[in-house]
BAVO-908363 format. One record per residue: residue in three letters; x, y, z of N, C-alpha, C, O, CB in turn. Coordinates in steps of 0.001 Angstrom, whole numbers, padded with zeros to 6 digits, always signed. Atoms other than C-alpha are relative to their C-alpha. Glycine has a CB too. Layout:
<nodes>
ALAXYZXYZXYZXYZXYZ;...
</nodes>
This chain:
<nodes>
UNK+000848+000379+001124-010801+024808+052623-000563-001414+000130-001574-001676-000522+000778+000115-001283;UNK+000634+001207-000252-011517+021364+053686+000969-001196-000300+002186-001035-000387-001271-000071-000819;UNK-000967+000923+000127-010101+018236+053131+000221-000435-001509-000630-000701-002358-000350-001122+000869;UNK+000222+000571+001519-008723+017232+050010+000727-001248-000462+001498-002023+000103+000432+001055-001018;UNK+000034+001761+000459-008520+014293+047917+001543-000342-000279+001596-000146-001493-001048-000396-001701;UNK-000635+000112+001120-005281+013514+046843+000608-001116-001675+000438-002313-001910+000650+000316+000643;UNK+000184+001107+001097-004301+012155+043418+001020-001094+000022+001013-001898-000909+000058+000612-001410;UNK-000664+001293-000411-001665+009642+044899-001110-000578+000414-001639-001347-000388+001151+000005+001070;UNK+001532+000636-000813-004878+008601+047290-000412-000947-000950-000307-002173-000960-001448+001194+000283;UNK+000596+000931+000638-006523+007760+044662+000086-001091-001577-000790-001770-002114-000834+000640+000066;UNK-000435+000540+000916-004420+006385+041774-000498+000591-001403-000881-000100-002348-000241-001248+000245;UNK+000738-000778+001074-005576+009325+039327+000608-000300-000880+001669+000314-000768-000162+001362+000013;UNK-000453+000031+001528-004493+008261+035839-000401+000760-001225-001423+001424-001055-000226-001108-000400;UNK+000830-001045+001026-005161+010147+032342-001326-001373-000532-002351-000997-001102+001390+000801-001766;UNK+001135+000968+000141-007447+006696+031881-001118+000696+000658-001848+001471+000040+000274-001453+000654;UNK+001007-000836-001296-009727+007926+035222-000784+001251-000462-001960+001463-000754+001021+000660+001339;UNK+001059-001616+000958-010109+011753+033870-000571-000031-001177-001487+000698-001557+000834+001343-000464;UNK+000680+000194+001290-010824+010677+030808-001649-000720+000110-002616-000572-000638+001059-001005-000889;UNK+001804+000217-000398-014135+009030+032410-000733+000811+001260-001801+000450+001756-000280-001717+000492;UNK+000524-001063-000707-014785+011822+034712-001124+000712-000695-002074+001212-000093+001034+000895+000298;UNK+002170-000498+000663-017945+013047+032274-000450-000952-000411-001503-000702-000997-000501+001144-001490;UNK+001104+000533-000160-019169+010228+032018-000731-000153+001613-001886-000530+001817+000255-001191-000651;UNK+000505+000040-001376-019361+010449+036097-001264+000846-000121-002394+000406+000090+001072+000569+001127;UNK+000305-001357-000517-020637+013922+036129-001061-000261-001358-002130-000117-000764+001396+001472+000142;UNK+001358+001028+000372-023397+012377+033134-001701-000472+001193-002900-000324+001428+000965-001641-000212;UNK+000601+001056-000647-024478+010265+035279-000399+000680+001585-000918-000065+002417+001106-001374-000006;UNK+000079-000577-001204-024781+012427+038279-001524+000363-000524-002538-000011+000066+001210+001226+000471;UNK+000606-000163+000013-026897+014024+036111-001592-000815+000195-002631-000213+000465+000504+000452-000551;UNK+000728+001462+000011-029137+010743+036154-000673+000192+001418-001852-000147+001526+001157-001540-000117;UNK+000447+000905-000792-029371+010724+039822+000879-001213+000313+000616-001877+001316-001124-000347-000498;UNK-000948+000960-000652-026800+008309+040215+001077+000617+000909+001724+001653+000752+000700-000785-001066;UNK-000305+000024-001328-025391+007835+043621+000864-001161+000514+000885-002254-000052-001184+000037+000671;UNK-000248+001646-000398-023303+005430+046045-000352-000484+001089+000397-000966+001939+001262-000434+000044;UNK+000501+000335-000552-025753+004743+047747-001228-001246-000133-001229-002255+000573-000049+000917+000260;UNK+001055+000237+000145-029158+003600+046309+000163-000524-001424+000394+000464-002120-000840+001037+000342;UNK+000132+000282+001368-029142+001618+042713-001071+000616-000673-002252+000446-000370-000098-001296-000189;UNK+000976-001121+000870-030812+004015+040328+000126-000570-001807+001059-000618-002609+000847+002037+000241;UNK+000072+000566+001369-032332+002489+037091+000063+001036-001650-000829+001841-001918-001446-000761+000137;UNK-000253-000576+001103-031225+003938+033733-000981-000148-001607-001685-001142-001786+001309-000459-000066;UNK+000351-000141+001325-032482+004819+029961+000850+000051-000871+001161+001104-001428-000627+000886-000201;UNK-001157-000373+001033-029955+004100+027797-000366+000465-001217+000675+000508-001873+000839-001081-000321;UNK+000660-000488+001006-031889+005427+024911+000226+001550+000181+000603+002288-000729-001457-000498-000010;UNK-000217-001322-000494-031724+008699+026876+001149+000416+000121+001586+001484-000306-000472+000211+001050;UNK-001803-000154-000487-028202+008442+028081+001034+000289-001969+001836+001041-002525+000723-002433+001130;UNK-000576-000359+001806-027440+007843+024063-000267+001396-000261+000603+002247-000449-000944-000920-001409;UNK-000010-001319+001136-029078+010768+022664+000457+001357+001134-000169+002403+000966-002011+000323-000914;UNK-000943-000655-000543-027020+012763+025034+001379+000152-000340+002121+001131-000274-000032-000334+000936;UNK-001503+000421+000294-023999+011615+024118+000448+000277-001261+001551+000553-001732+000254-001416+000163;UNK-000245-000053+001912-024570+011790+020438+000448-001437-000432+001185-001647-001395+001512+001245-000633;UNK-000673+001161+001072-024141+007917+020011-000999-001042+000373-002097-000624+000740+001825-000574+000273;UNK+001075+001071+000302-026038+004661+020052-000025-000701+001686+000882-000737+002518+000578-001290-001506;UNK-000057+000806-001612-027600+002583+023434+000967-000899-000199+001634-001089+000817-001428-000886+000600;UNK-000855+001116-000413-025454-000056+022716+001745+000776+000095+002479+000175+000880-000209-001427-001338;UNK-000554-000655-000314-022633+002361+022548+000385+000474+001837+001405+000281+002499-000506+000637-000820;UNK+000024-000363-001498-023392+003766+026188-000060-001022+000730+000665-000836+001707-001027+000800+000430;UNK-000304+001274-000155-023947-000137+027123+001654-000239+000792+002043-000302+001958-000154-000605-001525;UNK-001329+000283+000010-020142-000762+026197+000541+001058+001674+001152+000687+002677+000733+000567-001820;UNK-000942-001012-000897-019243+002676+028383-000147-000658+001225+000820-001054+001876-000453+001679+000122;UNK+000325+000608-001370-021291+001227+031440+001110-000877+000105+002139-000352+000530-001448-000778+000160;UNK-000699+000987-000131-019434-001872+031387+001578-000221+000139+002253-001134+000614-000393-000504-000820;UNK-001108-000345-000190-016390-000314+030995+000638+000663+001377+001733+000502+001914+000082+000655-000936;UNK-000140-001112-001151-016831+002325+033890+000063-001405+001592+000629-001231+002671-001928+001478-000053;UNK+000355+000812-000860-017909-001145+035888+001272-000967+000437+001746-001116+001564-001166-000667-000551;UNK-001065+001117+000332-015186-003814+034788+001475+000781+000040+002421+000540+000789-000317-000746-001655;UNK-001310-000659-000104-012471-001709+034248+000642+000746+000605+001799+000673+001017+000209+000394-000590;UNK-000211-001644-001366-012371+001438+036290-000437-000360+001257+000041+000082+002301-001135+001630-000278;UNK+000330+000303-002278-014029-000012+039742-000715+001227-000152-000187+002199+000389+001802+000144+001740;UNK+000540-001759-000296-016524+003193+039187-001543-000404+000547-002050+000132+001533-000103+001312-001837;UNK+001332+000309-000450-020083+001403+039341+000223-001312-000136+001045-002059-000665-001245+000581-000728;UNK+000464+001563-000332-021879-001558+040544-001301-000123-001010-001945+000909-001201-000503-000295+001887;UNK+000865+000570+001146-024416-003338+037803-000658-000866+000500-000164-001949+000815+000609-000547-001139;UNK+000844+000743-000296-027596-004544+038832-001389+000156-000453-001734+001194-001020+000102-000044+001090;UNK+001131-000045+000758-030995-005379+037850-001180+000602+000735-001302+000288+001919-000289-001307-000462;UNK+001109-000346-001077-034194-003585+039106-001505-000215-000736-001878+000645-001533+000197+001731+000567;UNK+001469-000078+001083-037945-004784+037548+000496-000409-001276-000065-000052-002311-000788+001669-000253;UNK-000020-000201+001679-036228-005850+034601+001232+001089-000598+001829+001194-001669-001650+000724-000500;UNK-000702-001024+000877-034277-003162+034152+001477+000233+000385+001748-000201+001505-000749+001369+000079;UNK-001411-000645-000360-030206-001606+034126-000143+000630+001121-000814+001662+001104+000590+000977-000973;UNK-000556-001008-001791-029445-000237+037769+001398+000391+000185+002322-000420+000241-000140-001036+001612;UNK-001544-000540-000551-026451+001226+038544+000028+000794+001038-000994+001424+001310+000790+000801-000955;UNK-000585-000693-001382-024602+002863+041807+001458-000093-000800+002043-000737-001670-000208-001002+001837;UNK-001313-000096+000294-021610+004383+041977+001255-000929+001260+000921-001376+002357+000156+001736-000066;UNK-000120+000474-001503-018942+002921+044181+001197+000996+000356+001847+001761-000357+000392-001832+000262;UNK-001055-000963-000791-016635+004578+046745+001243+000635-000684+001759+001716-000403+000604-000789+001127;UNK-001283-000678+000706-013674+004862+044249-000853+001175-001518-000049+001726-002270+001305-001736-000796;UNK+000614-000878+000643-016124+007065+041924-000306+001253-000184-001062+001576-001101-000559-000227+000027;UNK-000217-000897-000540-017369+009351+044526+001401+000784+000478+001317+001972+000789-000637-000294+000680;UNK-001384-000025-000745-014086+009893+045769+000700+000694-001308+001258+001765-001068+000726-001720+000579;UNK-000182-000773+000645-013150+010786+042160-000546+001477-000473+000099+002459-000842+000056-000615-000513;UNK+000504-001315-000030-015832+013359+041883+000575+001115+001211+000997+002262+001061-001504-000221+000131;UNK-000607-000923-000696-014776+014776+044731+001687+000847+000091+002084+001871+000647-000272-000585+000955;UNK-001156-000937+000083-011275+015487+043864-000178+000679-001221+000618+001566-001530+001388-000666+000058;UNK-000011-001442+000898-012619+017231+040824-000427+001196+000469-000099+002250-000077-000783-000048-001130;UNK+000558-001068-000865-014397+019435+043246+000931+000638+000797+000601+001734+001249-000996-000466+000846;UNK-001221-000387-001066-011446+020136+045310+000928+000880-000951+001398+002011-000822+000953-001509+000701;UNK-001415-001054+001042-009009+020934+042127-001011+000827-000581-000389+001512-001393+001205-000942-001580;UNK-000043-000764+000838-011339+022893+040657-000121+001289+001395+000050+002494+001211-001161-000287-001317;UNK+000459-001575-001025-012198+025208+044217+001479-000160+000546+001740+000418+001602-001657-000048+001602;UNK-001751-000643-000390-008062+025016+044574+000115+001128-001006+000279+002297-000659+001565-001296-000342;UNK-000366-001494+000746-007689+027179+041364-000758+000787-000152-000318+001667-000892+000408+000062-001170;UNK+000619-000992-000177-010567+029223+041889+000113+000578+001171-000461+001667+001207-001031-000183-000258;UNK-000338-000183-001466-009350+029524+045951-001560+000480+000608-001763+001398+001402+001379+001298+000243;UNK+001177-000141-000657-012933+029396+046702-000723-001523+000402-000340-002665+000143-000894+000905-000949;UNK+000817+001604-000180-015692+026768+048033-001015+000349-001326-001293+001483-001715-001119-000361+001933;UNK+001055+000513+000648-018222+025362+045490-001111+000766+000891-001045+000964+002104-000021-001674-000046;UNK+001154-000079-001151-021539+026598+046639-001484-000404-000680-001445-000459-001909-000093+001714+000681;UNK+001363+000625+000466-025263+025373+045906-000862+000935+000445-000880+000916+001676-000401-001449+000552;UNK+000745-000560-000956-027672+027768+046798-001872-000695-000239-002417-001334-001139+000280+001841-000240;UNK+000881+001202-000125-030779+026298+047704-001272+000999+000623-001145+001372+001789+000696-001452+001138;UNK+001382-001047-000832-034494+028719+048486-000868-000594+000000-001095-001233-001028-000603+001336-000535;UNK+001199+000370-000349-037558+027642+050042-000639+001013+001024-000176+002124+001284+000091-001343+000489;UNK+001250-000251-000862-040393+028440+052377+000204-000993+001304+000581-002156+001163-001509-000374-000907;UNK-000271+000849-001365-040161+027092+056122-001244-000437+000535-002243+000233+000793+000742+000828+001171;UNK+001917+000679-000226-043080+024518+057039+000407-000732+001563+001477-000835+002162-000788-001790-001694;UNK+000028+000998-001438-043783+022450+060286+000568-001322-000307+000691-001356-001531-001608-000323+000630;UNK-000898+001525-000022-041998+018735+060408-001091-000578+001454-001689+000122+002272+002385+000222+000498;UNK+000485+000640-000588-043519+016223+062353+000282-000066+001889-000363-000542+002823+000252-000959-000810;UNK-000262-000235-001404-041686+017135+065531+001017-001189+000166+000955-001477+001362-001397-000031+001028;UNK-000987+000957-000191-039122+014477+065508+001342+000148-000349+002154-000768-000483-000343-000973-000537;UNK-001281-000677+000045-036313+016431+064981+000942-000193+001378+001953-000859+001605-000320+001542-000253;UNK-000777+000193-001129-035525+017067+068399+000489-001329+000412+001703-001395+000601-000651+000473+000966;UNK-000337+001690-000352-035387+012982+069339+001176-000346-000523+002136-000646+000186-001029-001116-000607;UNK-001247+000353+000896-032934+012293+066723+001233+000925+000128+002349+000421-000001-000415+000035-001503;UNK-001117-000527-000020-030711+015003+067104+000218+000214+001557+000894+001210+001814+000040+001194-000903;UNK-000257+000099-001167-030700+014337+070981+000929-001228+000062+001670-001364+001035-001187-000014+000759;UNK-000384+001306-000332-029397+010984+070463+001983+000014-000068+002623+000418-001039-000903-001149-001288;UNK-001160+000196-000396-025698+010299+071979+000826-000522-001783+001750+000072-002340-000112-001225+001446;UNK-000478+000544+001076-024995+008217+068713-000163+000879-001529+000240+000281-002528-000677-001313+000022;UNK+000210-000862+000881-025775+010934+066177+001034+001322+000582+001912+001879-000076-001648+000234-000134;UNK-000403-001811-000536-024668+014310+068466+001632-000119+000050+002407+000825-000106-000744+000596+002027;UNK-002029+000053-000274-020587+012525+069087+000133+000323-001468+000924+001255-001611+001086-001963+000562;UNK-000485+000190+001327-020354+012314+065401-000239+001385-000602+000613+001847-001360-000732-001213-000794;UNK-000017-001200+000792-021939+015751+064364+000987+001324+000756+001288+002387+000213-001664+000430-000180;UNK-000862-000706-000336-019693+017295+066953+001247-000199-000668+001753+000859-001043+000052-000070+001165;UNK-000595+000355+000417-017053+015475+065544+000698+000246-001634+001877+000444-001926-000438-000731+000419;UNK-000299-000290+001287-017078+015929+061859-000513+000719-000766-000451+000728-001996+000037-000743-000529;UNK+000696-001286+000649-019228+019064+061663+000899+001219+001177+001180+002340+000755-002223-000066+000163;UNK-000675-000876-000723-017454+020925+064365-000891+000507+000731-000337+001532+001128+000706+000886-000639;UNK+001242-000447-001018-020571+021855+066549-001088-000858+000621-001232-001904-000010-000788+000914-000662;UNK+001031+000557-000637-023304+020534+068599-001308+000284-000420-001455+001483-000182+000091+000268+001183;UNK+001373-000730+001018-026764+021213+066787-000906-000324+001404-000999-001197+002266-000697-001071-001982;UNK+001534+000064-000848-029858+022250+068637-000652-001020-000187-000804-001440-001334-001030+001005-000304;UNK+000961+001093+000485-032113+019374+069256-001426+000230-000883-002621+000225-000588-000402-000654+001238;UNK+001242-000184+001045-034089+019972+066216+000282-000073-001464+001413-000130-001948-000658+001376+000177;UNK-000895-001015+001561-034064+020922+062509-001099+000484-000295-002194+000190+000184+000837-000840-001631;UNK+000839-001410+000949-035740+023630+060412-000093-001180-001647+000684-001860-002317+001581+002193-000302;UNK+000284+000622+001655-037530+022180+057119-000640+000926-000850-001561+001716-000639-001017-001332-000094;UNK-000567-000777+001332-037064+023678+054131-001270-000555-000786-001524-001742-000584+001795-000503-000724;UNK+000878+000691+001248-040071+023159+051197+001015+000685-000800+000947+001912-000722-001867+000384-000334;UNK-000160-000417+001458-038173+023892+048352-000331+000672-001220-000421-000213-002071-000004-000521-000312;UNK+000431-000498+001514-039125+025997+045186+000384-000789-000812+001436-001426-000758+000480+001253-000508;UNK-000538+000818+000713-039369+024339+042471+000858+000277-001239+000532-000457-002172-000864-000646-000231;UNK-001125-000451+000478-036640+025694+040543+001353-000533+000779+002452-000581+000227-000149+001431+000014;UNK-001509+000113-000582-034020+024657+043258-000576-001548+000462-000152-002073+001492+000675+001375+001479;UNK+000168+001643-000393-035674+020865+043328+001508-000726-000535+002275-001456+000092-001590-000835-001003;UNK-001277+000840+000538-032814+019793+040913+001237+000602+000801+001950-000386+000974+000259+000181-001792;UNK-001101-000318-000580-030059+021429+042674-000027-001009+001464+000689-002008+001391+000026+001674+000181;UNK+000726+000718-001337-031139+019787+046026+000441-001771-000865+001090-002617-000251-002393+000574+000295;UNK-000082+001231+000517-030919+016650+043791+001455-000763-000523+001843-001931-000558-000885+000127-001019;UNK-001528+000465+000188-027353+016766+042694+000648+000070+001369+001798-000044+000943+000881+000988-001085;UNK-000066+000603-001594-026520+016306+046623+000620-000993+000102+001738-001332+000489-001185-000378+000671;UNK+000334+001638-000107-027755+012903+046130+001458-000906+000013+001919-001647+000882-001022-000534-001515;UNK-001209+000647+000353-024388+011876+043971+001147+000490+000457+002097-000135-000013+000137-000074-001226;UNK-000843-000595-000612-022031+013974+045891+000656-000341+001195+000132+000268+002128-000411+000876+000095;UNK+000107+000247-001548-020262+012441+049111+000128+000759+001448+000369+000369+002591+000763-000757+000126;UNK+000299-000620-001538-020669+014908+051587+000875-000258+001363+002092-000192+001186-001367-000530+000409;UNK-000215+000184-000247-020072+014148+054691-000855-000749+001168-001733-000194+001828+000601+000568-000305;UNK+000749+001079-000377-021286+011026+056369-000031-000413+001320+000993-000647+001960+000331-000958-000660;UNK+000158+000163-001373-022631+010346+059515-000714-001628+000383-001853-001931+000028-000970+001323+000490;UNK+000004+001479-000237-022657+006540+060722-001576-000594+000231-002190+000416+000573+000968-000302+001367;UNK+001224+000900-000485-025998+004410+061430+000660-000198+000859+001866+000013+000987-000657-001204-000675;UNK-000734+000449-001364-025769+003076+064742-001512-000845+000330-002625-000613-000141+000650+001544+001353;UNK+001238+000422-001098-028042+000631+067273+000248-000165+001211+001263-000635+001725-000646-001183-000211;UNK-000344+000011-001901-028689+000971+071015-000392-001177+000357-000329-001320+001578-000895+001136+001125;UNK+000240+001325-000284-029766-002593+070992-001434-000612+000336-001794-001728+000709+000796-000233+001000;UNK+001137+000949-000072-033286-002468+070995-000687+000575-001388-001757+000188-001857-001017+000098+001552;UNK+000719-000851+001487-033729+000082+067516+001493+000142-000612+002596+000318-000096-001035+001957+000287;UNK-001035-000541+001041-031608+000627+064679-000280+001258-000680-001356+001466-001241+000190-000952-001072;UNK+000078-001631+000670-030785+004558+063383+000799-000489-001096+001687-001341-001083+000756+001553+000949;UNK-000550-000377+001465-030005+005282+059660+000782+001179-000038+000625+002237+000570-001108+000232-001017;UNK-000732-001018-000043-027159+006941+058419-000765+001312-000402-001993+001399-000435+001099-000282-000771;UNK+000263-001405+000043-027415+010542+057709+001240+000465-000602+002343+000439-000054-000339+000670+001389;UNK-001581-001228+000877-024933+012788+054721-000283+001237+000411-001440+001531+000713+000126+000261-002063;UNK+000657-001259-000334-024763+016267+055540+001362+000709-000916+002430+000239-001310-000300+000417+001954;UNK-000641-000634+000710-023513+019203+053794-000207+001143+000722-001297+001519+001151-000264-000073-001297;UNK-000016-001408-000681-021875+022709+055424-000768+000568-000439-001161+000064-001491+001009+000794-000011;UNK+001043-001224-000126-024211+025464+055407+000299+000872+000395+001257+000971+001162-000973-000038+000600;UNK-000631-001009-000966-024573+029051+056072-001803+000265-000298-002222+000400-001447+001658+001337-000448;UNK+001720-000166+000510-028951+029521+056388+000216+001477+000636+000887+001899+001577-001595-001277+000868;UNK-000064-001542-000220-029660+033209+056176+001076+000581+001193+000817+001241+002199-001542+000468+000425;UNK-001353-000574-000882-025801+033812+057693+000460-000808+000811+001687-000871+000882-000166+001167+000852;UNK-000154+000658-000965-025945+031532+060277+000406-001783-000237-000377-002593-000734-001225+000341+000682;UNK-000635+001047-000095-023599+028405+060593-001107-001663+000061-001924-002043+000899+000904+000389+001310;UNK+001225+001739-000359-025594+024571+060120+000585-000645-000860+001785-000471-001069-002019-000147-000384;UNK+000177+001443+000569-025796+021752+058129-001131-000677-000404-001900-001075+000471+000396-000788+000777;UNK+001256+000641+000223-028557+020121+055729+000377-001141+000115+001562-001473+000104-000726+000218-001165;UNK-000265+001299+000130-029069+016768+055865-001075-000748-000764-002291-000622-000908+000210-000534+001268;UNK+001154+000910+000644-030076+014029+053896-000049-000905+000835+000917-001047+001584+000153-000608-001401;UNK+000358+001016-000717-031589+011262+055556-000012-001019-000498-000355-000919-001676-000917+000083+000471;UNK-000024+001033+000969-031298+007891+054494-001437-000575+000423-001858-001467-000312+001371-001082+000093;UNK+001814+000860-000130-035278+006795+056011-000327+001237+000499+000013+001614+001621-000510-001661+001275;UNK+000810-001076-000406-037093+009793+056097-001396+000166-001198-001352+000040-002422+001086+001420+000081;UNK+001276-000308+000330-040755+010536+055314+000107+001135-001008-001045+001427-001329-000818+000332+001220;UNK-000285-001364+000723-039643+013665+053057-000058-000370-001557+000183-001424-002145+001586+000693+000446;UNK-000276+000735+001633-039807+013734+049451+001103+001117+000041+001529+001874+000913-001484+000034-001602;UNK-001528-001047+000037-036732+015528+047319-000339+001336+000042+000596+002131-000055+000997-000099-001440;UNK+000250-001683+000036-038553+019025+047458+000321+000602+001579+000103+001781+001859-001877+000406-000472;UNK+000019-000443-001433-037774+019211+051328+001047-000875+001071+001141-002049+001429-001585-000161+000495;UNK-001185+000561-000552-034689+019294+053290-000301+000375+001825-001052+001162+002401+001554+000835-000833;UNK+000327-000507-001691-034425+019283+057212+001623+000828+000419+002483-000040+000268-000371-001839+001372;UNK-001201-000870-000262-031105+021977+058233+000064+000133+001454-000951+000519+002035-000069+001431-000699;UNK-000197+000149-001128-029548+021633+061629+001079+000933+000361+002044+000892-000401+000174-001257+000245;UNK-000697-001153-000747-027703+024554+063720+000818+000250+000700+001623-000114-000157-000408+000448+000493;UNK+000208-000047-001077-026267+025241+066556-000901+000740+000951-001041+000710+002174+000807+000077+000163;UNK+001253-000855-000487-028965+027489+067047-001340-000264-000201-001788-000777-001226+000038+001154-000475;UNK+001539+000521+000556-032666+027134+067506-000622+001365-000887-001133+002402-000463-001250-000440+001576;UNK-000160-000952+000642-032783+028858+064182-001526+000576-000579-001558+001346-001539+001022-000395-000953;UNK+001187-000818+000456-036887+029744+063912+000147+001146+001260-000370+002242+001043-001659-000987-000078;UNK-000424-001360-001470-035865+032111+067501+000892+000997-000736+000615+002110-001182+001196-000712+001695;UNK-001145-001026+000653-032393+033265+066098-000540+000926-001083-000324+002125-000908+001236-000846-000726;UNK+000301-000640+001127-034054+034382+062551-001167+000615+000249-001440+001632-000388-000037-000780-001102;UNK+001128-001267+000130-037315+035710+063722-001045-001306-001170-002013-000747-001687+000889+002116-001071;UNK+000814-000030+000646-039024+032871+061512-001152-001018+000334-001028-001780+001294+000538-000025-001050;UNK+000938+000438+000046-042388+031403+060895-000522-001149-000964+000191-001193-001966-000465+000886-000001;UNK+000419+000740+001260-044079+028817+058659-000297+001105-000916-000609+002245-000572-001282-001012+000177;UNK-000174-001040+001556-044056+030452+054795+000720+000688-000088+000764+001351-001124-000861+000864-000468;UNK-001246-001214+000156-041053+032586+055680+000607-000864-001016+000554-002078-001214+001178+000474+001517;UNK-000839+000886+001275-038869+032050+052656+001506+000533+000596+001799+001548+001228-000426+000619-002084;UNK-001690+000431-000570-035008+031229+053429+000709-000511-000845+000351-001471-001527+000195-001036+001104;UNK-000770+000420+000671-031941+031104+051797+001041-000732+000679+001886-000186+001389+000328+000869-000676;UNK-001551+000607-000088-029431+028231+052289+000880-000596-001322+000589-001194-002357-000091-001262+000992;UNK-001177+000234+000864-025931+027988+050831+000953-001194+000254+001750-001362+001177+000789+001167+000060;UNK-000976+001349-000695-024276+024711+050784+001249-000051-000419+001316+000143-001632-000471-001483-000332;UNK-000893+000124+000116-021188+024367+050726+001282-001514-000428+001674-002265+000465-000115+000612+000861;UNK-000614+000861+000676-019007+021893+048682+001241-000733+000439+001764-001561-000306+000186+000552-000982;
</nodes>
């Protein structure tokens, strides 16, 4: 089933679960621990059923007290990220809850298959990317990936990803360019074993994911640009 968190690991208290929805809130947001993502506390209130300065206090609490987010300013405005002890809690709610269901989480995710710029192969040739996805994906991916347009019905799913930690694949430099990390999440695209990935500098907006194989999976599947494809991600 994968690896799981445990609650010695991470010093789970009934304090902690008790701010576990405001995590899973805030996921909804778009918040991540990665990228500072600016907030509406006006919005965040009338969610909650209570006042901005109310949700204010919570921030500050989740920040100062719990070690959950980082507090910063963007244009003027509230930013927040989550930090490592956050994710790390979401993820062991994900774990206990696919222990007593004895299943994985799954996301399913449909689009249409378009052309990519051709720079797939380069990147997933590179020594400093391919040790690591052998490594902590368990396979060697074809030098390429398959891109996904998205429907827009499965944009937001695709989007809760974002705040999820996955599993993370290092930046690296060969000393005359620097590569960006890369999260990826198991897969099974129409049956067949991969991995989507998010990119941390990629030309893509959120309607379009790039999915990596060990197979060169427009041969294996038979497909074309506009074929529509289902991938299932796995949690």
């Amino acid at each position: 089933m994968g690896s799981t968190v445990s609650r010695a690991s991470l010093g789970i208290d009934y304090k902690l679960l008790r701010r576990i929805p405001y995590l899973i809130l805030l996921v909804k947001y778009g918040i991540n621990d990665k990228d500072y993502v600016t907030i509406n506390l006006t919005r965040l209130a009338n969610d909650i059923g209570t006042t901005p300065q109310n949700v204010f206090k919570i921030i500050n609490r989740l920040a100062e007290e719990g070690g959950l987010i980082i507090k910063s300013a963007v244009s003027g405005q509230l930013a927040i990220k989550f930090t490592q002890r956050a994710s790390e809690a979401l993820q062991f709610v994900i774990d206990t809850i696919r222990h007593y269901l004895d299943e994985r989480l799954v996301i399913r995710l449909v689009g249409n298959v378009v052309s990519g710029l051709g720079e797939g192969g380069f990147y997933m040739s590179l020594d400093g990317y391919v040790k690591q996805f052998v490594e902590k994906l368990g396979f060697k991916p074809y030098p390429g990936t398959l891109n996904i347009r998205l429907k827009p019905e499965y944009v937001k799913y695709r989007l809760y990803l974002d705040a999820l930690p996955g599993i993370y694949i290092e930046g690296f430099s060969n000393g005359v360019r620097t590569y960006g990390g890369v999260k990826c999440f198991r897969a099974m695209i129409q049956g067949l074993p991969g991995a989507v990935l998010l990119i941390e500098r990629t030309h893509h907006g959120p309607d379009t994911i790039e999915v990596i194989s060990p197979y060169k999976l427009r041969d294996k599947l038979g497909l074309k640009d506009g074929d529509e494809i289902e991938v299932l991600v796995t949690l």
